[in-house]
N, C-alpha and C positions, 0 to 999 in steps of 0.2 A: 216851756220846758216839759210840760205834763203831756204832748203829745210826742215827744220824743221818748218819751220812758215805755212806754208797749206800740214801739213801730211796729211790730210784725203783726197787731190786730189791728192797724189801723186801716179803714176800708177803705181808704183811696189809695194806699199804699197795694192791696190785693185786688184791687181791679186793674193797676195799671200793668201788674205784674200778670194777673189773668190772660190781658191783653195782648200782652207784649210774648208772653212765653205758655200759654195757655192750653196749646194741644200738645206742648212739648211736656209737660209736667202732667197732664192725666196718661202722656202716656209710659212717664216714668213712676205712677204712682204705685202701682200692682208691689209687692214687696219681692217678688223672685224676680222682676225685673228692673228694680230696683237695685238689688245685688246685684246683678248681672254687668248693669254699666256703672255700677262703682269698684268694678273688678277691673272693667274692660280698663277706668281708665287711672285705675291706683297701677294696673299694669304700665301702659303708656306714658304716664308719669314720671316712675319707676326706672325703667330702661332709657326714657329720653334724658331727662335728669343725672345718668350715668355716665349716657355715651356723651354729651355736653360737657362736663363734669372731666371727664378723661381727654376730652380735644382742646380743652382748656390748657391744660398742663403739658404739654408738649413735650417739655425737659425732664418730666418724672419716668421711670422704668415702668411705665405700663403698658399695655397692647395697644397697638393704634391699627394694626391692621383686621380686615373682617374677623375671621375666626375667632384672633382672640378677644374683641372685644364683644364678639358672641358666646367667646368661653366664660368670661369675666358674669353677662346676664345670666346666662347659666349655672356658674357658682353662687351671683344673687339667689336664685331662685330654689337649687338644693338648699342653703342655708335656712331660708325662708320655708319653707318644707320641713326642715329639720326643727326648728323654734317653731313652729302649727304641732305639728307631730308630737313634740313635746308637751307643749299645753296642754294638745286632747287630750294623752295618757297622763299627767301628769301625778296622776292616786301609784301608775306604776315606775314611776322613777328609783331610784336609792334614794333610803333615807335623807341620805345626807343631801344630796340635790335638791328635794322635796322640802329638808328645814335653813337650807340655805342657796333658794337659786341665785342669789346675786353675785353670790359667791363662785358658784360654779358657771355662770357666765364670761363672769370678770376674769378669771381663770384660764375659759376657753379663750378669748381673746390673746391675753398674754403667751398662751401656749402656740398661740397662731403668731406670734411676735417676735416670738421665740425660735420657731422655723423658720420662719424669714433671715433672720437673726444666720442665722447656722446655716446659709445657702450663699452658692456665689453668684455673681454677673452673668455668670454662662450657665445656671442651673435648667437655662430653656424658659419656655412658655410658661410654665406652670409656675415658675418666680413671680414674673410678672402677672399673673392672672390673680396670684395672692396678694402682690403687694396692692 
């Protein structure tokens, strides 16, 4: 059991991984290239996982055709822009934001729930890209 408790220093465990994935890993080692293909593929991820995700569901009101399921990655990716943007500034928020984000998350949610809410069947593309 005592060799199972520190696998990742165990040295036939790191040669065979040397072995097996060796040039692949010194040449992920550099840290800006590091970041680089964990973007490339939290991106790839990301988008497959949604468009998946949405062809699953057939029967729900959302986009199944290109555009809007390229409008849909698109509004991921504002959102996500907008919650980064946030963090970085986050000394210049309102107070109130600053002593309660969970609050005003939860909030933003709901008010996104809430237009939905308040929309009809025929409000167009832009229903469906929200819901």
């Amino acid at each position: 059991m005592q060799g199972l408790m520190q696998f990742h220093e165990n040295a036939a465990v790191i040669a065979w991984w040397e072995r097996l994935w060796g040039r692949a890993l010194v040449w992920w080692t550099p840290p800006t290239r590091r970041r680089a293909v964990l973007a490339f593929a939290a991106v790839a991820v990301g988008v497959g996982t949604t468009l998946q995700t949405m062809a699953r569901y057939k029967a729900l009101p959302v986009p199944h055709g290109g555009v809007g399921l390229s409008m849909v990655v698109l509004a991921q990716f504002v959102l996500l822009y907008l919650v980064f943007q946030s963090a970085r500034h986050f000394s210049h928020l309102p107070a109130i934001i600053r002593r309660h984000p969970q609050w005003a998350l939860h909030g933003s949610y709901w008010v996104l729930l809430l237009l939905l809410a308040l929309t009809t069947d025929g409000s167009g593309l832009w229903r469906q890209v929200l819901f």
